[in-house]
N, C-alpha and C positions, 0 to 999 in steps of 0.2 A: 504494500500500500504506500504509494506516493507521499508526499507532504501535502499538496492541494485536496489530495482526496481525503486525508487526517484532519484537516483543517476543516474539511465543510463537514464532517461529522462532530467534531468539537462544538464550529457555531449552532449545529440543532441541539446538541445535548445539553449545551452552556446557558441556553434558554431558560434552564430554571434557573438560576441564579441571581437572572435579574426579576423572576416569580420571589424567591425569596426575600431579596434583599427591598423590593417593593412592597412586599408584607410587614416585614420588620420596622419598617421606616415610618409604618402606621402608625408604631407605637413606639419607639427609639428615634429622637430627634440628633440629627448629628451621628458621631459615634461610625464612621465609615468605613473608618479603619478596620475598629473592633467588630464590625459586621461580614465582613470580606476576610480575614484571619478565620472568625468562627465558620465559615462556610468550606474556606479549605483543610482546615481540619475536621469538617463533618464529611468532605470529598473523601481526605484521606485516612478517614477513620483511628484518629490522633487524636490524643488527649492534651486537652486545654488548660493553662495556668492565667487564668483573670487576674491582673493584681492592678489595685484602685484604692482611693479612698471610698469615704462611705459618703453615697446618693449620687453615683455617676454612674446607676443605670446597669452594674452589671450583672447582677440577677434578673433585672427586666430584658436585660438581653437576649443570655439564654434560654429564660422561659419559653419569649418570642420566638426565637430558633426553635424551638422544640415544637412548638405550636404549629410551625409552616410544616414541620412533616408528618407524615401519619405514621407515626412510630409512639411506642409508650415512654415516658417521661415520669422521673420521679426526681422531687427535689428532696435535699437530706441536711439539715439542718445541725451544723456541725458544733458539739458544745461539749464544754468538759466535763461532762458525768455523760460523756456516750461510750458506749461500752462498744468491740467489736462483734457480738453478734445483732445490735442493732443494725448492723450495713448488709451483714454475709446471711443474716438470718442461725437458727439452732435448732434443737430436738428438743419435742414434747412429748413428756410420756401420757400415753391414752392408760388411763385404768380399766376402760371397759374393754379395752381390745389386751391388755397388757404387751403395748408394742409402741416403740419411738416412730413418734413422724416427724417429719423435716420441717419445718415454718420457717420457706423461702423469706429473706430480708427485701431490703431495696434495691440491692445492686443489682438482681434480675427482670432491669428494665434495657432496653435500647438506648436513650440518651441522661445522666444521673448528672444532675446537680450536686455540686460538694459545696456548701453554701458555707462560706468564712470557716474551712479547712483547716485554719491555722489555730483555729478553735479549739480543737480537738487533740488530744495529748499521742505521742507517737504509736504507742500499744492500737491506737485505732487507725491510724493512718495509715500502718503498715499492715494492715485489713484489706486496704484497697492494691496494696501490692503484686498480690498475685493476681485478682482481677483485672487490673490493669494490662501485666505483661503477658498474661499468658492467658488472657479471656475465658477465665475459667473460675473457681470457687471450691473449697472443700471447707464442708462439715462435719465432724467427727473424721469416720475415715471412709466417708462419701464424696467424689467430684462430682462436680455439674458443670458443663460448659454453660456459658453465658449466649446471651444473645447475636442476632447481625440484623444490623448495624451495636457498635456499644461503647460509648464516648462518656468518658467522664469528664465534664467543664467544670474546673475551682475555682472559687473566685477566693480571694485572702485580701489582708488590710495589710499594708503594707508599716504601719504606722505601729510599734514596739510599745505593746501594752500591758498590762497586768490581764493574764486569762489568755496569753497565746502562747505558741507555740513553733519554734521555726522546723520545717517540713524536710526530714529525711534527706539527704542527698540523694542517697541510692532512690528514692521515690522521687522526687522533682526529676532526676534524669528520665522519667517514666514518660513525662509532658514532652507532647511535642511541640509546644510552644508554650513560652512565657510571653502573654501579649499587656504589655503597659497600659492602663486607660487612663487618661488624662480629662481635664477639665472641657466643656463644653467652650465652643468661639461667644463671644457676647452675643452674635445676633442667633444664637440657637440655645444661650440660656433664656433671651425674650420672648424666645417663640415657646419653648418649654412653660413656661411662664405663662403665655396667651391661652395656651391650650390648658394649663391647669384652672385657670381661671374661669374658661369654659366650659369647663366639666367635662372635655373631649377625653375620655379615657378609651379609644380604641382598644380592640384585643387582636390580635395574628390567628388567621385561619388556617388550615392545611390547605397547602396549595403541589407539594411535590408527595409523590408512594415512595415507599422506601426503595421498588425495585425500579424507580427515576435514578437513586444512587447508585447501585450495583452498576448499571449500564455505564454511567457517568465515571466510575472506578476503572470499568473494561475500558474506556476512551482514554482516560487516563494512559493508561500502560500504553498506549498505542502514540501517544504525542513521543516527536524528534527529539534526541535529546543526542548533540556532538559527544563523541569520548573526551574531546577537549575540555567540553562543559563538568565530567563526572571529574578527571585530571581534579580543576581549578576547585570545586568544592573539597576536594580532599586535603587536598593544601590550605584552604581556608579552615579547616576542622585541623588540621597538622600543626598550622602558624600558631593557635593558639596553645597547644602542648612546647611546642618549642621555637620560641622567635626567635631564637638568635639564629638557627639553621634557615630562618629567611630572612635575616637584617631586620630585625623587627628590634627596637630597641625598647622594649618594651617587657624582658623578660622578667625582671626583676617584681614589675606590677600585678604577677601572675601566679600563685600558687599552685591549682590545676586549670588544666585547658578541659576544651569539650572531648568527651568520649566519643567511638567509631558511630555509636548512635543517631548522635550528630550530623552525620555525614548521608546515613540511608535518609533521615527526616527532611534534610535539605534537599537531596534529591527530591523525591516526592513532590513537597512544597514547590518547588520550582515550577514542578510538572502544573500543579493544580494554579500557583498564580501564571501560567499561561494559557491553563483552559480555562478561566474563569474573564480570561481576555482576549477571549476568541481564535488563539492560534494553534496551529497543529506540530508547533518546535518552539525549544526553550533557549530562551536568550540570556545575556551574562548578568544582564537586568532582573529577571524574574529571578534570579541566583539572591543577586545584589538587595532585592527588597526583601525577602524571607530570609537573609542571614541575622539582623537584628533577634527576630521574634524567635529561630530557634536555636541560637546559639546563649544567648545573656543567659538563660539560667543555668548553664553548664560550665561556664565560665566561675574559678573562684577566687577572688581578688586578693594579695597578700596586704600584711598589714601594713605596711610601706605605701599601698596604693590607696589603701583607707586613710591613710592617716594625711596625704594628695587630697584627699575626698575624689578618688578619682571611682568611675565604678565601669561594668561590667562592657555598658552600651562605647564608653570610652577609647575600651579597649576594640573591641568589632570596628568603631570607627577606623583606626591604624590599620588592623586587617583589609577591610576592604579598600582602604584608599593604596594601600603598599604594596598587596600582593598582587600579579601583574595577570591582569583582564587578558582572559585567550581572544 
């Protein structure tokens, strides 16, 4: 199959996208970024790291996301007296039957809300672990696979409080993106504003099936992608383990770099921000925009570079400005 011909099956299947993100917008003002992020990691069935203050919209986000597809959604309300069979679920003993049944938890939906993640004390966090990586779950000495599609979106406060919790390394490296949410532009906190005002409380309808995705995943694998192109990512995931083997003077600011992880996710990524912009090959660009969101949290900065106040996005910056575009 040609590139012209990848291309005009990209533009039909890429169609929902702008279903989506026209639903979303019904009820998320702004926030473009974090709308287009969420969508390629529901493409590439990637688990998502939200990090924001609080009332910038991003549990209304994912909600909204959740709502455009016809898939099951649970949100899971993350606090520190949650225990881990509230997530995985446990066994109850029946007296009339004298026999254990299972009492599936939440995580056996298709898309889970981890709602202020950072809530929740590690013993529960690393709950989500093995559901994560290996889409799976055990109970006692029962496995269950999980769902397809099955995305977990966390959202955390990024703000160092009494009652939190910072999130496992080995588990953040699970996320295939850490996407930053930032403050709304003035003329879209007035419109926020207008519409709260007017009791305009829109809700997001189902507008894509889930087997809209699957097809959209098969399109996926099918987009151009140069060996040049895989080359330059691996080097961009390499640069950050060891700059100085790229003149990166920048070593010193670096404790660990990203894992090989890093490297599959950005591929992907790359794929999906050029099918969601209607083309059937990936460019150094589509590289370029998705190295922020999945590199920063696998990045971990020494204390020389904290003490700089320099952080993670800092460092990606030098990366992609230094290492040389194929």
């Amino acid at each position: 199959m040609d590139i012209k011909e990848i291309t005009g099956r990209v533009e039909k299947e890429s169609l929902m996208v702008r279903q989506i993100t026209a639903e979303i917008e019904k009820v998320i003002v702004g926030q473009a970024d974090l709308i287009n992020r969420m969508i390629i990691g529901m493409l590439c069935e990637g688990h998502l790291l939200l990090e924001g203050l609080p009332g910038l919209a991003k549990t209304t986000a994912v909600k909204s996301l959740a709502a455009t597809v016809d898939a099951s959604f649970k949100r899971i309300q993350f606090t520190p007296d949650l225990l881990p069979a509230d997530i995985v679920g446990t066994q109850i003993y029946r007296p009339d039957t004298c026999t254990f049944e299972v009492n599936k938890g939440p995580i056996f939906h298709n898309i889970i809300l981890a709602d202020e993640i950072n809530r929740a004390p590690a013993k529960v966090q690393s709950a989500l672990l093995e559901a994560m990586q290996e889409r799976q779950v055990t109970i006692r000495d029962t496995t269950f696979t999980l769902g397809d599609p099955f995305i977990v979106l966390a959202t955390q406060n990024p703000i160092e409080q009494e009652g939190t919790y910072p999130l496992p390394e080995a588990q953040v490296d699970r996320f295939m993106m850490k996407i930053k949410v930032d403050y709304p532009t003035a003329e879209e906190e007035k419109e926020i504003v207008r519409r709260n005002r007017a009791g305009m409380t829109a809700t997001a309808n189902a507008v894509v099936d889930v087997s809209a995705l699957t097809v959209a995943r098969d399109v996926l694998s099918l987009i151009h992608m140069e060996d040049r192109l895989v080359e330059y990512i691996v080097q961009l995931t390499r640069s950050t383990r060891d700059p100085d083997a790229f003149g990166l003077d920048i070593g010193r600011m670096v404790s660990y770099g990203a894992s090989p992880r890093a490297s599959l996710w950005l591929e992907a990524a790359a794929r999906a921000h050029a099918f969601i912009n209607g083309r059937g090959y990936v460019t150094p660009q589509d590289v370029k925009s998705m190295a922020p969101d999945v590199l920063r949290h696998r990045i971990i900065v020494s204390y020389e570079a904290e003490a700089e106040e320099k952080t993670p996005d800092d460092i990606i910056s030098v990366v992609l400005e230094r290492v040389e575009v194929p």
